[in-house]
N, C-alpha and C positions, 0 to 999 in steps of 0.2 A: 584755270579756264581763262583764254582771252575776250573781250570784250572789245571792238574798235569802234566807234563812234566820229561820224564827220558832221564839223555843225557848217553848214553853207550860206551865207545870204547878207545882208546889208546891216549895218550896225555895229556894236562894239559889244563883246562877251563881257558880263559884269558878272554873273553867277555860274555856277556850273555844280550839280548837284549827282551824285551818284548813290543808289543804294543795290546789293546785290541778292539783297531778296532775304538773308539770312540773319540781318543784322551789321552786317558791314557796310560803311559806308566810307565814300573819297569824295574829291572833287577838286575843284581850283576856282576857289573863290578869290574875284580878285578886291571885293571891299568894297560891293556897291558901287562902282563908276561912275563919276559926278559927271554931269551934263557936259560934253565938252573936250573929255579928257580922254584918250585914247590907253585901250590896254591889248587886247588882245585880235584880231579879225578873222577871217575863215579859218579853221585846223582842225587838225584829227588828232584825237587821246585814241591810245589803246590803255585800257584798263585788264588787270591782271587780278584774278581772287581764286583761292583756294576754297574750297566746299569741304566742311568736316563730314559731312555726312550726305548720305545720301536723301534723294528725297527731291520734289517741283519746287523750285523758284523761280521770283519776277525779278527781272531786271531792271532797273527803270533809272532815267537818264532826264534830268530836269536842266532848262539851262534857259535864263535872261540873256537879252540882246538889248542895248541903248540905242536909240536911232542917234542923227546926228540933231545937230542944234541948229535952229532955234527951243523944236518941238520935244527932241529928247524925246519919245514919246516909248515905253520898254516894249518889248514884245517877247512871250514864254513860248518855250518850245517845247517837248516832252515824249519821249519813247520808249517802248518797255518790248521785253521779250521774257519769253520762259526757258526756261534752263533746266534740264532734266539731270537729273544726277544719279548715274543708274546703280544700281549692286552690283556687285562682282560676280560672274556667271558662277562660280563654286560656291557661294554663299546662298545665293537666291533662286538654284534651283538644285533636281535632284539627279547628275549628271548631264547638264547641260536640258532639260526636261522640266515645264511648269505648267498650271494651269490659273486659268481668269478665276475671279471670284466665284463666278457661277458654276464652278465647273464644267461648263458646256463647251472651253475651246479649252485646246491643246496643244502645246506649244515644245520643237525642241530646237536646239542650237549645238551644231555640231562641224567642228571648222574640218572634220576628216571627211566629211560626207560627200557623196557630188552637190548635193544641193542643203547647202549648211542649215539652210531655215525650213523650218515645216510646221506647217498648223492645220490644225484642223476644229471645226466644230462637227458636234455630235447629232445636234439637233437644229437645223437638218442637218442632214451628213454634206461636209464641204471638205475639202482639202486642196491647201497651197503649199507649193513652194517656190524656195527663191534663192537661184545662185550666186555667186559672187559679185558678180553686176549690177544685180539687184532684178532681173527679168524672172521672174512671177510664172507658174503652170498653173492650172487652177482643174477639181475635180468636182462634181457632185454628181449627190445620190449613190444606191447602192454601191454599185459597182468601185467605189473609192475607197481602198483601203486605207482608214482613219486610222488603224492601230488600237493603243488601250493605254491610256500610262500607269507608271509603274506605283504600284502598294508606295505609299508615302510622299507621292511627287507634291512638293510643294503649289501655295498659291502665290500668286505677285499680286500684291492689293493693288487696287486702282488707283494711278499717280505717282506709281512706282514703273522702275526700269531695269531690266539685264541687258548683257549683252558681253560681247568677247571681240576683239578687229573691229573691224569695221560694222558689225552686226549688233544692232539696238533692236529691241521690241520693249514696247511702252504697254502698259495695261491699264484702260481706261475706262470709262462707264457704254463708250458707243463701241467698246471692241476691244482687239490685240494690232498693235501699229508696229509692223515690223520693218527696218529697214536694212539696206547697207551702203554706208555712205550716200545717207538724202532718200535714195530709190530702193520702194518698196511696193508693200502691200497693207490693210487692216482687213480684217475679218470680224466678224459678229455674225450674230443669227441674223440677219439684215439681209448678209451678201460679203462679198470678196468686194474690193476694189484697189488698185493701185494708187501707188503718193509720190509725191517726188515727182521729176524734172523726164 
């Protein structure tokens, strides 16, 4: 997974601090930059790190700035993100087929299908889907056939991920957050609603 980082603004980079959420850590420390002494000025790192395993990580990206002299005066900058590291769709579900903890939503991923993503909750009765695009239909009540999954369909604990292409669904405490590429949907007993751009 790439990482880019641009640090912008006035001053001179003394520190630069990287952790990837798992244990690894980088950076370009240049040794504390004495008042005065010039090292490095606005740039962009792209950082690269491998994830052994799946599972939620922060990213977080720490970095001093020296102003000039007389005052010298440092100023910390600091920015983090999360990083999903999903399962392999063969592993973490049961022919492209999962369900949330609660069992109450439904979830399958299927890249033969016309509309590769489908979910639904039970209670109440909802169901979405969502094409390659990532454009969303949405059904409730009766009349929506939800389906039934299948004798043994796996759970995706909350904070976990599948997906296959371009197709992520995230499984979390407020729902199922499905996307592709960015544009989607989540679902919960709540409601449907759309994500992404």
């Amino acid at each position: 997974m790439s990482f880019m980082v641009t640090i912008r603004g006035p001053g001179t980079l003394s520190v630069e601090d990287v952790h990837f959420g798992d244990g690894g850590t980088t950076g370009a420390n240049a040794g504390m930059v004495p008042c005065g002494q010039s090292a490095r000025a606005d740039l962009t790192h792209t950082w690269t790190h491998t994830y052994a395993a799946p599972g939620t990580y922060v990213f977080a990206e720490e970095a001093t700035a020296i102003g000039p002299p007389p005052g010298c005066h440092p100023e910390d900058a600091s920015t983090t993100a999360i990083v999903i590291v999903s399962v392999p769709l063969s592993t973490a579900t049961l022919n492209g087929a999962f369900l949330s903890p609660t069992s109450n939503i439904a979830c399958n991923i299927n890249l033969s299908a016309p509309d590769p993503v489908r979910c639904a909750t039970f209670s109440p009765p909802r169901l979405v889907t969502m094409d390659p695009s990532g454009s969303i239909s949405t059904c409730t009540g009766s009349q929506c056939e939800l389906g039934n999954p299948g004798l043994g369909t796996p759970v995706l604990p909350y904070g976990s991920a599948t997906g296959t292409g371009p197709y992520q669904c995230i499984s979390a405490t407020n729902g199922v957050t499905c996307t592709a590429n960015g544009k989607g949907f989540r679902i919960s007993r709540s409601g449907i609603v759309g994500v992404g751009p």
